[in-house]
PDB file of N, CA, C and O in Angstrom, chain B, residues numbered from 101:
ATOM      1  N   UNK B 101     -15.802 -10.010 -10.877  1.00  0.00           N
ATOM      2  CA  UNK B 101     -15.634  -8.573 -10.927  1.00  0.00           C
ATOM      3  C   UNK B 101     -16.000  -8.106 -12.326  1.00  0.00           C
ATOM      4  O   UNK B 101     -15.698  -8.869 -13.243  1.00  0.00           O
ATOM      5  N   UNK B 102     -16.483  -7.195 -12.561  1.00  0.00           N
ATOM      6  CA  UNK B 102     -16.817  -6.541 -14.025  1.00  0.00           C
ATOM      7  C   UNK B 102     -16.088  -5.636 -14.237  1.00  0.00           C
ATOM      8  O   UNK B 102     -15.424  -4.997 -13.421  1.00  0.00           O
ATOM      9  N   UNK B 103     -16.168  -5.498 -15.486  1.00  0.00           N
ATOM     10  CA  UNK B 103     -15.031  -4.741 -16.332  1.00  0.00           C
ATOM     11  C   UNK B 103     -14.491  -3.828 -15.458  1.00  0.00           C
ATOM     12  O   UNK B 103     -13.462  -3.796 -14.781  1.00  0.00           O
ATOM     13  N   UNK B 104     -15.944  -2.687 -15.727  1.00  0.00           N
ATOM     14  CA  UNK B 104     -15.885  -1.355 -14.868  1.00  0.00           C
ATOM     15  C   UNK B 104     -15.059  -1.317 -13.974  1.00  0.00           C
ATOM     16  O   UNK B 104     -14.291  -0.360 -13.876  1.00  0.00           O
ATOM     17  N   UNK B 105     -15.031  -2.657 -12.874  1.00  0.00           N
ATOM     18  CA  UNK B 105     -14.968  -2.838 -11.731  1.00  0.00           C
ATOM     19  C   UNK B 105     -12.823  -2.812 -11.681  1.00  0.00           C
ATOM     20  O   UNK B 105     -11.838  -2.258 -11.192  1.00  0.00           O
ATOM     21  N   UNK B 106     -13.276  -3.823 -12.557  1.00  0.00           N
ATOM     22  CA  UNK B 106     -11.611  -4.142 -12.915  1.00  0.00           C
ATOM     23  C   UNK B 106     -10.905  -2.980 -13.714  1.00  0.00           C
ATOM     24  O   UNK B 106      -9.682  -3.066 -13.613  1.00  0.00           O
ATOM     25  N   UNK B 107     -11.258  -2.103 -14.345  1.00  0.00           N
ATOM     26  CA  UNK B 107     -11.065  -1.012 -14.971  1.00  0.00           C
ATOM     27  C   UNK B 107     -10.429  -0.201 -13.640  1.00  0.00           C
ATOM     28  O   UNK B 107      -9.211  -0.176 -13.468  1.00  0.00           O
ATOM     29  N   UNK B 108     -11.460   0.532 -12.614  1.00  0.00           N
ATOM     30  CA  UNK B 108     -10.935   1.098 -11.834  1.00  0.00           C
ATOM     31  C   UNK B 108      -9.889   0.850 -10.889  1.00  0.00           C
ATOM     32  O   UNK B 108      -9.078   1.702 -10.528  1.00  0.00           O
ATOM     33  N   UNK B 109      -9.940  -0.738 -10.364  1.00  0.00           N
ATOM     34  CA  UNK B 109      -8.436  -0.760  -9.765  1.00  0.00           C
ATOM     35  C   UNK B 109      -7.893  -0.433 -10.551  1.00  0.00           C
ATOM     36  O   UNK B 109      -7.699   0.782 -10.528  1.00  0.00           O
ATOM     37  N   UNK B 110      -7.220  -1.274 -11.866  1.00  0.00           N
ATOM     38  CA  UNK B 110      -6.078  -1.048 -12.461  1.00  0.00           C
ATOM     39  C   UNK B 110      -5.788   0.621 -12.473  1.00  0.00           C
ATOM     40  O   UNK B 110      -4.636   1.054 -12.434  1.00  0.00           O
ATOM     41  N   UNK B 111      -6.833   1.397 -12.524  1.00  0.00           N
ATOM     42  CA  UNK B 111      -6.552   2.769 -12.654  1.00  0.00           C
ATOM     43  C   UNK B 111      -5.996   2.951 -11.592  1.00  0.00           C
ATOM     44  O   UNK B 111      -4.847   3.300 -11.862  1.00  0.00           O
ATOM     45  N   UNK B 112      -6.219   2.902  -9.939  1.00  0.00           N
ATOM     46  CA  UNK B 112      -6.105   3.333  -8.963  1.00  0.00           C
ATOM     47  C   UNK B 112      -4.415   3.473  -8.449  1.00  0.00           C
ATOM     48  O   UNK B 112      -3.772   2.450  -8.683  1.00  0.00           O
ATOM     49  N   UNK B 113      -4.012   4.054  -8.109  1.00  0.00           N
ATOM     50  CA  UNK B 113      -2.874   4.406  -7.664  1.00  0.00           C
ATOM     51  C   UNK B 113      -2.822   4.843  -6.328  1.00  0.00           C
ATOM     52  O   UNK B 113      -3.777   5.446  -5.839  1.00  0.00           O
ATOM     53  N   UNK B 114      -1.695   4.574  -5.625  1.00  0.00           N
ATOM     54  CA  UNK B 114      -1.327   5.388  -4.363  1.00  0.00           C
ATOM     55  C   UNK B 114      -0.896   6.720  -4.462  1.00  0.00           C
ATOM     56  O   UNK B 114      -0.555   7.096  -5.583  1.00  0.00           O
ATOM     57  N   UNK B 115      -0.837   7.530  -3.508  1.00  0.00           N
ATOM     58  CA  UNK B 115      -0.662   9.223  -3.421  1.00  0.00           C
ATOM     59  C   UNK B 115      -0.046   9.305  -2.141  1.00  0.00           C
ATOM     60  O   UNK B 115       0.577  10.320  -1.830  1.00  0.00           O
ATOM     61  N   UNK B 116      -0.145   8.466  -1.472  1.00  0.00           N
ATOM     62  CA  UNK B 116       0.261   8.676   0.134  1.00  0.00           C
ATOM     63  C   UNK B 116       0.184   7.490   0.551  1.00  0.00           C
ATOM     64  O   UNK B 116      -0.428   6.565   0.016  1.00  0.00           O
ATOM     65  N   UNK B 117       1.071   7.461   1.945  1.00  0.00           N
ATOM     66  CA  UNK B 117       1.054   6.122   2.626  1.00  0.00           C
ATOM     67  C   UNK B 117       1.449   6.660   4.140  1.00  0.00           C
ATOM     68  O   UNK B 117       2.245   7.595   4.220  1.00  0.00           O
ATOM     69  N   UNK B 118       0.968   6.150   5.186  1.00  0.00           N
ATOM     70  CA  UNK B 118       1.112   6.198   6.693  1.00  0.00           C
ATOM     71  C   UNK B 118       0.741   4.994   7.085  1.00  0.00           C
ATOM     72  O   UNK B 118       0.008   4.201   6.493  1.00  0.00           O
ATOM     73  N   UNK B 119       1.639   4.810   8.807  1.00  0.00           N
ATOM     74  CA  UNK B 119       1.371   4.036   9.561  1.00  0.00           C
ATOM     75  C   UNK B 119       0.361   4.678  10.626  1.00  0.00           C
ATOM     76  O   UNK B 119       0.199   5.898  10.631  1.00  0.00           O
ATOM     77  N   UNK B 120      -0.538   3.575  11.826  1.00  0.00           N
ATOM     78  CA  UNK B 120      -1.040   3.824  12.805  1.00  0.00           C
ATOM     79  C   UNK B 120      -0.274   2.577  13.511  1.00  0.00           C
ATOM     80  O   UNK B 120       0.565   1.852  12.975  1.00  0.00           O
ATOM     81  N   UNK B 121      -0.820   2.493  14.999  1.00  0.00           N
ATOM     82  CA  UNK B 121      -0.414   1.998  15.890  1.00  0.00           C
ATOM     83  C   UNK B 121      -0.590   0.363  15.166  1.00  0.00           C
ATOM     84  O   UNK B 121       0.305  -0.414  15.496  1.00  0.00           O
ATOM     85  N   UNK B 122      -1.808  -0.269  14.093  1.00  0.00           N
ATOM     86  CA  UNK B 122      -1.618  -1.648  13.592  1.00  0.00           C
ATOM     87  C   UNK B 122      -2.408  -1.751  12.464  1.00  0.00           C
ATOM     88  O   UNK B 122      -3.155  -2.712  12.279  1.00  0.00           O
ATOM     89  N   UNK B 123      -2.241  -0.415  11.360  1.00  0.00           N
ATOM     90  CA  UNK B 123      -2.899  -0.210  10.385  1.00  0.00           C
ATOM     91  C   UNK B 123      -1.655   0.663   9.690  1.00  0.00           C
ATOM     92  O   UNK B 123      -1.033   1.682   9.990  1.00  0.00           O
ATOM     93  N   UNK B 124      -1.638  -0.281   8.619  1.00  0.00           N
ATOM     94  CA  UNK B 124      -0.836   0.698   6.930  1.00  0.00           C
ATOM     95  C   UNK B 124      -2.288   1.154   5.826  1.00  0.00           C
ATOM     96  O   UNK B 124      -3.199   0.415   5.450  1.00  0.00           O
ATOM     97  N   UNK B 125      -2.081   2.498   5.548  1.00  0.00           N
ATOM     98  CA  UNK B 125      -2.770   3.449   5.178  1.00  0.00           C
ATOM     99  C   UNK B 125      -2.649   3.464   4.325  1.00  0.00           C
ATOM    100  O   UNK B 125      -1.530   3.075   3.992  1.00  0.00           O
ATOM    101  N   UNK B 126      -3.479   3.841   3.314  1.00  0.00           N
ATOM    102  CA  UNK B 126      -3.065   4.585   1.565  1.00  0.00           C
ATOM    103  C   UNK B 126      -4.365   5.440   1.401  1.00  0.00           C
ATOM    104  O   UNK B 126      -5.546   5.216   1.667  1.00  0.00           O
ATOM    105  N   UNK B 127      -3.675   6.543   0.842  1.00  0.00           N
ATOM    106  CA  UNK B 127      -4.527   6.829   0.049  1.00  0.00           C
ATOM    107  C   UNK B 127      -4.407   7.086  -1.213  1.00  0.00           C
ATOM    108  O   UNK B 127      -3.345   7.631  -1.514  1.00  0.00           O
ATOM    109  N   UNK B 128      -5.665   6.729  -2.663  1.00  0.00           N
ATOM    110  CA  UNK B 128      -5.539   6.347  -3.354  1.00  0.00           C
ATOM    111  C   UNK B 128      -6.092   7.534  -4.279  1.00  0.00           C
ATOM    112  O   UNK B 128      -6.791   8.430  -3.806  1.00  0.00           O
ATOM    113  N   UNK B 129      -5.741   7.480  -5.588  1.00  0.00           N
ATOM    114  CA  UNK B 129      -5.713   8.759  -6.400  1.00  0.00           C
ATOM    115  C   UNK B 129      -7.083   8.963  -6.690  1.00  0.00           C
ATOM    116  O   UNK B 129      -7.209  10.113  -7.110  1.00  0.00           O
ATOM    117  N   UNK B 130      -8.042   8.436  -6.660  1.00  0.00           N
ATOM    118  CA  UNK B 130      -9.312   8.494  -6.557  1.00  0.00           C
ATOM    119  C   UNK B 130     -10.282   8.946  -5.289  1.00  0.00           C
ATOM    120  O   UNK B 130     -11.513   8.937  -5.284  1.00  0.00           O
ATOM    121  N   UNK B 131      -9.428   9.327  -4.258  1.00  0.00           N
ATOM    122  CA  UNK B 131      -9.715  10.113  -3.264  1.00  0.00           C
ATOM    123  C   UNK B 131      -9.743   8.638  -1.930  1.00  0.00           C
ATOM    124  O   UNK B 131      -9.354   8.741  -0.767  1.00  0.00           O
ATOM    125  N   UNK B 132     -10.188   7.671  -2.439  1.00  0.00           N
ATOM    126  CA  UNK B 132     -10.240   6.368  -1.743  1.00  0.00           C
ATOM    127  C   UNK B 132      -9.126   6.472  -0.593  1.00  0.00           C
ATOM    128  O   UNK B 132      -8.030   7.015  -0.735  1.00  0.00           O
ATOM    129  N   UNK B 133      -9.637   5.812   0.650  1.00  0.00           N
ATOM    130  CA  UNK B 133      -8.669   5.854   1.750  1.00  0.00           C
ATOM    131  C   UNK B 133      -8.953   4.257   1.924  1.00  0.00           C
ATOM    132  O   UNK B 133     -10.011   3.629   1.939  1.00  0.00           O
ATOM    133  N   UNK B 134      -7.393   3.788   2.067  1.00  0.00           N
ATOM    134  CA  UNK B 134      -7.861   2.119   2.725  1.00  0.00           C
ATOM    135  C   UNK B 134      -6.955   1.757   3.484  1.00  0.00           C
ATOM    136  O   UNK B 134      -5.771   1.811   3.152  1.00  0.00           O
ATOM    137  N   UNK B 135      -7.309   1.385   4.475  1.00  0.00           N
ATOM    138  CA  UNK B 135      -6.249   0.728   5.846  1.00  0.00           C
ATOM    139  C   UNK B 135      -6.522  -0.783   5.900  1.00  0.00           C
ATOM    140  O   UNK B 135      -7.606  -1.307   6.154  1.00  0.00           O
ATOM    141  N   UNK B 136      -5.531  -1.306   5.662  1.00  0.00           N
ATOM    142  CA  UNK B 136      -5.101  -2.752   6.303  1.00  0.00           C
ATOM    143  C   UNK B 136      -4.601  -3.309   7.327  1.00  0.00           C
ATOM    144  O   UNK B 136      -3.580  -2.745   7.719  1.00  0.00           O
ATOM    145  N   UNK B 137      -5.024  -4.490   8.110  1.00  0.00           N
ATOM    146  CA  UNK B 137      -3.991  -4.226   9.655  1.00  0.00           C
ATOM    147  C   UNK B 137      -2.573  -4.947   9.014  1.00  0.00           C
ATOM    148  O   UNK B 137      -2.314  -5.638   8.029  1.00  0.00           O
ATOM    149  N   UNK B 138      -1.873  -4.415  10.078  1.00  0.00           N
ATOM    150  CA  UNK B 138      -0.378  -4.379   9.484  1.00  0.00           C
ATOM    151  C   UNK B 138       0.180  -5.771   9.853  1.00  0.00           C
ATOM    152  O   UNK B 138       1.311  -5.857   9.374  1.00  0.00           O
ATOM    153  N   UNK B 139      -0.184  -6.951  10.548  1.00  0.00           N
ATOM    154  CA  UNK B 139      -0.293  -8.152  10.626  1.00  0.00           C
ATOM    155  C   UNK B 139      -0.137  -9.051   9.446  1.00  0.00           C
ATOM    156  O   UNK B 139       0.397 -10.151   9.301  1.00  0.00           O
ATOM    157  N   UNK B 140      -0.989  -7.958   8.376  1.00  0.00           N
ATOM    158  CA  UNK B 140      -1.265  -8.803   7.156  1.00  0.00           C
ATOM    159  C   UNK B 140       0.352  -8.731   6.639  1.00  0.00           C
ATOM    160  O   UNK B 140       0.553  -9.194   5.516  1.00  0.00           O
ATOM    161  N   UNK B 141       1.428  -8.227   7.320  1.00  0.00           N
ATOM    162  CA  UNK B 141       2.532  -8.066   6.259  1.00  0.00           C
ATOM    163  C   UNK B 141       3.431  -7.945   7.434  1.00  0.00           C
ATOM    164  O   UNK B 141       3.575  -6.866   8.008  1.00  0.00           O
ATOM    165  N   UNK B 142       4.109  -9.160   7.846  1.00  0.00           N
ATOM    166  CA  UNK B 142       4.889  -9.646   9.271  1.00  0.00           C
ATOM    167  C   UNK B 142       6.658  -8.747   8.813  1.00  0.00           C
ATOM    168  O   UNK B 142       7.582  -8.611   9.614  1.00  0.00           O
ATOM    169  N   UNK B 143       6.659  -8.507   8.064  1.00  0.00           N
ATOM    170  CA  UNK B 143       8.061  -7.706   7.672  1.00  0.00           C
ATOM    171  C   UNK B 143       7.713  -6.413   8.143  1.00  0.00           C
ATOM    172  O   UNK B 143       8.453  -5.872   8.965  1.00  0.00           O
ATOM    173  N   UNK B 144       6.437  -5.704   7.637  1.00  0.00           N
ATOM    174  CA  UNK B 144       6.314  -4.415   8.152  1.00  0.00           C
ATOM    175  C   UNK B 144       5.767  -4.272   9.442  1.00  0.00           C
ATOM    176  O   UNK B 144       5.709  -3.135   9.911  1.00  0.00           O
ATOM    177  N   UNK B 145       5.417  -5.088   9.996  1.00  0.00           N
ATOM    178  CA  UNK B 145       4.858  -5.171  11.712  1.00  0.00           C
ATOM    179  C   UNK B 145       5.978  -5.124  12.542  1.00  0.00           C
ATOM    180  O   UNK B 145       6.149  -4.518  13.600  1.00  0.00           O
ATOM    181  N   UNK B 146       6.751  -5.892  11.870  1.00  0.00           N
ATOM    182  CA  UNK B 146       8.508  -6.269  12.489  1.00  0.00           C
ATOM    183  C   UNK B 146       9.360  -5.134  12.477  1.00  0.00           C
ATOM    184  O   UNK B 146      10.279  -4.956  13.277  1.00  0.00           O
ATOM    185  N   UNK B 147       9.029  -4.345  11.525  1.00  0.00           N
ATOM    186  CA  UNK B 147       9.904  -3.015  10.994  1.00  0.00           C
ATOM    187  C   UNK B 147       9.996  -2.020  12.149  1.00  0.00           C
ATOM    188  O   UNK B 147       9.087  -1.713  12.920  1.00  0.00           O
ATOM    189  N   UNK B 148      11.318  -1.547  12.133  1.00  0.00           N
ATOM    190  CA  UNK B 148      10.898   0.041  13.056  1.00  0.00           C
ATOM    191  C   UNK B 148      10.262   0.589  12.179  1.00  0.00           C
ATOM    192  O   UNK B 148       9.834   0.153  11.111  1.00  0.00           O
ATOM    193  N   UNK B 149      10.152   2.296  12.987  1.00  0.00           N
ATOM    194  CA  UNK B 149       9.423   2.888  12.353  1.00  0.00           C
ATOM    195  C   UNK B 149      10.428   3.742  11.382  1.00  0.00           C
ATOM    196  O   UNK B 149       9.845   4.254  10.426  1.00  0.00           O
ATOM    197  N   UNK B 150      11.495   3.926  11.441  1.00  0.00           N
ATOM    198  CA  UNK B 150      12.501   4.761  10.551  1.00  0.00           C
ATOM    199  C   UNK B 150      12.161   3.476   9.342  1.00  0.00           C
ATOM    200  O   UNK B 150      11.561   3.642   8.279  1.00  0.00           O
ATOM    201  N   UNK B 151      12.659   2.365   9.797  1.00  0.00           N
ATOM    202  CA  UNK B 151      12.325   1.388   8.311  1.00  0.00           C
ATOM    203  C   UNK B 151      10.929   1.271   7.408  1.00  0.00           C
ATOM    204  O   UNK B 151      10.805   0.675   6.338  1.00  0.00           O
ATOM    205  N   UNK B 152      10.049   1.913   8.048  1.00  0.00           N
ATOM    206  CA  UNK B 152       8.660   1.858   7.732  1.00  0.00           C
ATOM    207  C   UNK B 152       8.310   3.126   7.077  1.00  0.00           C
ATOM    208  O   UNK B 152       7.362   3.223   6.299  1.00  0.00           O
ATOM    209  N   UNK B 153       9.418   4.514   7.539  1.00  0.00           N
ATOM    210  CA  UNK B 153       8.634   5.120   6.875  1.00  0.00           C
ATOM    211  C   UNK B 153      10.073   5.561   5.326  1.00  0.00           C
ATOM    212  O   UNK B 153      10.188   6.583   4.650  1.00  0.00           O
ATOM    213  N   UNK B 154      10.701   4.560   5.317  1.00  0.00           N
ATOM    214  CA  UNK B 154      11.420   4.482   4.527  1.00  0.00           C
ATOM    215  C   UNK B 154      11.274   3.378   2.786  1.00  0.00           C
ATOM    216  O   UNK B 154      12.066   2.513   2.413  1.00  0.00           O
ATOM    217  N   UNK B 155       9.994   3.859   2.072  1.00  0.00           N
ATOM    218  CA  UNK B 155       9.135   3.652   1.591  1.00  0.00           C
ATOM    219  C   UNK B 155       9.028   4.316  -0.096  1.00  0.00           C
ATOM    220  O   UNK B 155       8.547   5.449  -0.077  1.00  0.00           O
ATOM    221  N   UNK B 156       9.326   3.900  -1.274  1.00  0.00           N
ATOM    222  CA  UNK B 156       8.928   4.615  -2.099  1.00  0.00           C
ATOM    223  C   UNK B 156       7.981   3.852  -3.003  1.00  0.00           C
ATOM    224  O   UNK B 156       7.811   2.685  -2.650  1.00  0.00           O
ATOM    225  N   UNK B 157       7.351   4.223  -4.043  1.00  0.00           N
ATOM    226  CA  UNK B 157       6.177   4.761  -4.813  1.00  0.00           C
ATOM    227  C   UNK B 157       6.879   2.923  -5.723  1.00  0.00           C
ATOM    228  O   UNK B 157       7.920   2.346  -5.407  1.00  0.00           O
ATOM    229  N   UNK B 158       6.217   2.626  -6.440  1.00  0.00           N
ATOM    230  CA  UNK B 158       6.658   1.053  -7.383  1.00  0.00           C
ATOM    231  C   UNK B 158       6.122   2.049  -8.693  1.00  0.00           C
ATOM    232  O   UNK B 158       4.986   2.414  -8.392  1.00  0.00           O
ATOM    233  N   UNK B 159       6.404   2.457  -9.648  1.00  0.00           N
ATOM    234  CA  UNK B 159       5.994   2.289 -10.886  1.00  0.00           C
ATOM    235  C   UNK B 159       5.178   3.552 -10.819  1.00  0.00           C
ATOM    236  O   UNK B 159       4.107   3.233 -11.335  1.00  0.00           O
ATOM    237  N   UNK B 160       5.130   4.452 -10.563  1.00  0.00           N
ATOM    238  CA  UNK B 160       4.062   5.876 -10.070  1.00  0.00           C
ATOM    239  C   UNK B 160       2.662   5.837  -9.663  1.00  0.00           C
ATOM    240  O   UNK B 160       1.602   6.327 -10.055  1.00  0.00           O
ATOM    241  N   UNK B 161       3.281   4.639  -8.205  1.00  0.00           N
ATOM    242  CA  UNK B 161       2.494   4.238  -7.211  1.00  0.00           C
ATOM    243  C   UNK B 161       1.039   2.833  -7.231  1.00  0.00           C
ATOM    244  O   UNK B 161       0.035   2.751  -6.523  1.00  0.00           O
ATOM    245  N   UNK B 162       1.539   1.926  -8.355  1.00  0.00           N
ATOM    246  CA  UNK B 162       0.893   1.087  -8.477  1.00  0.00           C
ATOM    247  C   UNK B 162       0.833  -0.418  -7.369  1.00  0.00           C
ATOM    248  O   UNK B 162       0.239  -1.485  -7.218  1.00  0.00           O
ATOM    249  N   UNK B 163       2.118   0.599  -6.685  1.00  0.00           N
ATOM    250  CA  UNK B 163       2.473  -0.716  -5.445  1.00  0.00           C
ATOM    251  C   UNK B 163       3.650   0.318  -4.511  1.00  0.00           C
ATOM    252  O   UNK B 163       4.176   1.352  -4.922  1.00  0.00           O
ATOM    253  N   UNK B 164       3.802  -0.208  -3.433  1.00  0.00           N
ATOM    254  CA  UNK B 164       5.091   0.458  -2.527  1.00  0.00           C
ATOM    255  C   UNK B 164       6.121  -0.341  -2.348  1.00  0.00           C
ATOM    256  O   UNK B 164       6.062  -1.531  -2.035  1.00  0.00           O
ATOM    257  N   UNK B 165       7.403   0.518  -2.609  1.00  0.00           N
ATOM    258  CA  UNK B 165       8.609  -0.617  -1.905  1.00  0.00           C
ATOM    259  C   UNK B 165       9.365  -0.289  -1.213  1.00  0.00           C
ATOM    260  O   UNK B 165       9.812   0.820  -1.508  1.00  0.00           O
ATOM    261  N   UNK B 166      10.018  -0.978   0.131  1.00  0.00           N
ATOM    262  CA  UNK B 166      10.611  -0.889   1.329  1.00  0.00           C
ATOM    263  C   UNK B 166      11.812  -1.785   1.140  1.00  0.00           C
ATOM    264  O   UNK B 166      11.924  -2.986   1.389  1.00  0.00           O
ATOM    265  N   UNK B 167      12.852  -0.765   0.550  1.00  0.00           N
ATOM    266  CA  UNK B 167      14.387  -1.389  -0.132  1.00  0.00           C
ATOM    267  C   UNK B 167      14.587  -2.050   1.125  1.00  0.00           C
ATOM    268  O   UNK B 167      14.847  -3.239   0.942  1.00  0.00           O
ATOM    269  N   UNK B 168      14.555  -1.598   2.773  1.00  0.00           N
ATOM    270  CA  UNK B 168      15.485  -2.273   3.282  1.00  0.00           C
ATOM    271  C   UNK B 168      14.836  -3.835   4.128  1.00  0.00           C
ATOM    272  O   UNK B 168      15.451  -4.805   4.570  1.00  0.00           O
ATOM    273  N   UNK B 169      13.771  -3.607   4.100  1.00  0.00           N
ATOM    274  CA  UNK B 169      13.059  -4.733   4.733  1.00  0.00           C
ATOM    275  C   UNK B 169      12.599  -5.985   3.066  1.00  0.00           C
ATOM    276  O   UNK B 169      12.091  -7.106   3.112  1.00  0.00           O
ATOM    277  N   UNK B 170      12.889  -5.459   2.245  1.00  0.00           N
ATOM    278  CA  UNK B 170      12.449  -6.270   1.019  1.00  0.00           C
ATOM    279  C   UNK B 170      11.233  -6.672   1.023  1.00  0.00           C
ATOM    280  O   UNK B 170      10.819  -7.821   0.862  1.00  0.00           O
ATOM    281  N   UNK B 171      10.496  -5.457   1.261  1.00  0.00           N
ATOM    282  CA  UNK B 171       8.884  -5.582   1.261  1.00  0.00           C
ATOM    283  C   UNK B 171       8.308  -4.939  -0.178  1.00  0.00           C
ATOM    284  O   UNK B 171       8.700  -3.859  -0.620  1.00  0.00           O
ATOM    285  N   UNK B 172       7.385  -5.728  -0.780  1.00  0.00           N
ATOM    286  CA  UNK B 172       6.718  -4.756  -1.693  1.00  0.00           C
ATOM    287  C   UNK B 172       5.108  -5.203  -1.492  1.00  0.00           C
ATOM    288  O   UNK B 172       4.771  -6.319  -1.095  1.00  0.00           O
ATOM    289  N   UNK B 173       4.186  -4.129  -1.839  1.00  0.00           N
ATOM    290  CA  UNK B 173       2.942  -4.218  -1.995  1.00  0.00           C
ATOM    291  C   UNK B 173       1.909  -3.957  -2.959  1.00  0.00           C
ATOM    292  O   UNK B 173       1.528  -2.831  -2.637  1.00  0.00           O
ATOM    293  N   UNK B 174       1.434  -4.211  -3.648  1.00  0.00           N
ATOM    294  CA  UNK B 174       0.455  -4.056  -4.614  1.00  0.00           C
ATOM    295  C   UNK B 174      -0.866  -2.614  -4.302  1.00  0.00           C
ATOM    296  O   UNK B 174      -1.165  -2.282  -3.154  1.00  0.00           O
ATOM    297  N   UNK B 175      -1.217  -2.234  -5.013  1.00  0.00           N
ATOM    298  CA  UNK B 175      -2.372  -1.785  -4.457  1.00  0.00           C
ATOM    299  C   UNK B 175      -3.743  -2.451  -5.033  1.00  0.00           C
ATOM    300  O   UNK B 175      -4.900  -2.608  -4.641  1.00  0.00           O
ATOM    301  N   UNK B 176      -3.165  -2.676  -5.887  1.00  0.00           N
ATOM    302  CA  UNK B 176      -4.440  -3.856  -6.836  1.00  0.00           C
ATOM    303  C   UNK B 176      -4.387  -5.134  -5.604  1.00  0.00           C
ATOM    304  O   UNK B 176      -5.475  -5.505  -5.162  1.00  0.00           O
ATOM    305  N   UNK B 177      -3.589  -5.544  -5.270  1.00  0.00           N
ATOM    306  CA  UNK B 177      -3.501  -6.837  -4.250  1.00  0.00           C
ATOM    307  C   UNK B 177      -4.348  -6.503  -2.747  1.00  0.00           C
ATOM    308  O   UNK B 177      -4.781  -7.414  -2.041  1.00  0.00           O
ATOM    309  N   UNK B 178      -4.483  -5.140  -2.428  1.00  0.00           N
ATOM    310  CA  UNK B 178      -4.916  -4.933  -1.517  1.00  0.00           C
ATOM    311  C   UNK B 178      -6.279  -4.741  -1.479  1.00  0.00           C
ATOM    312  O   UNK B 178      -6.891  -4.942  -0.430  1.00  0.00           O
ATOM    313  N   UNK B 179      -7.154  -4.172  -3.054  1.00  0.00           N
ATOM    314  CA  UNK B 179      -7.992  -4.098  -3.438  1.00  0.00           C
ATOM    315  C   UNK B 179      -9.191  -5.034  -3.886  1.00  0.00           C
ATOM    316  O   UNK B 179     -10.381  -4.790  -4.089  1.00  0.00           O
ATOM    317  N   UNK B 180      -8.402  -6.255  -3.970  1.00  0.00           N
ATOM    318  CA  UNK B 180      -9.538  -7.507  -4.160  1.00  0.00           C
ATOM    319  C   UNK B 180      -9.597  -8.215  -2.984  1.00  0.00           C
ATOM    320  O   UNK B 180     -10.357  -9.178  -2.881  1.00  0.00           O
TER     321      UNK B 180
END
């Protein structure tokens, strides 16, 4: 990865987050939209949806965390 490259994740942040029927959503402060299937993260597949959308921001959105399922996510982790 090059600088640049690595420059902009680290910049990138979350702004929003939603579920679909087997996709977790973000969108990212750079206008970037990225969906992952939700498989990739067997705690939040497992989750209701009150637990799922019970969700806050890590650090002013450098990752998400889900106090009650003890889920956290990166957005840099999702990005490489």
């Amino acid at each position: 990865m090059s600088i640049s490259a690595n420059k902009k994740v680290m910049e990138s942040v979350a702004v929003d987050v939603w579920f679909s029927k087997n996709k977790l959503s973000l969108r990212l402060s750079d206008g970037r939209e990225l969906a992952v299937p939700i498989d990739w993260f067997p705690k939040l597949r497992d989750a209701t949806d009150k637990q799922k959308q019970d969700w806050r921001f890590i650090s002013n959105g450098i990752g998400i965390h889900w106090e009650e399922i003890d889920e956290d996510i990166s957005v840099a982790g999702l990005l490489y």
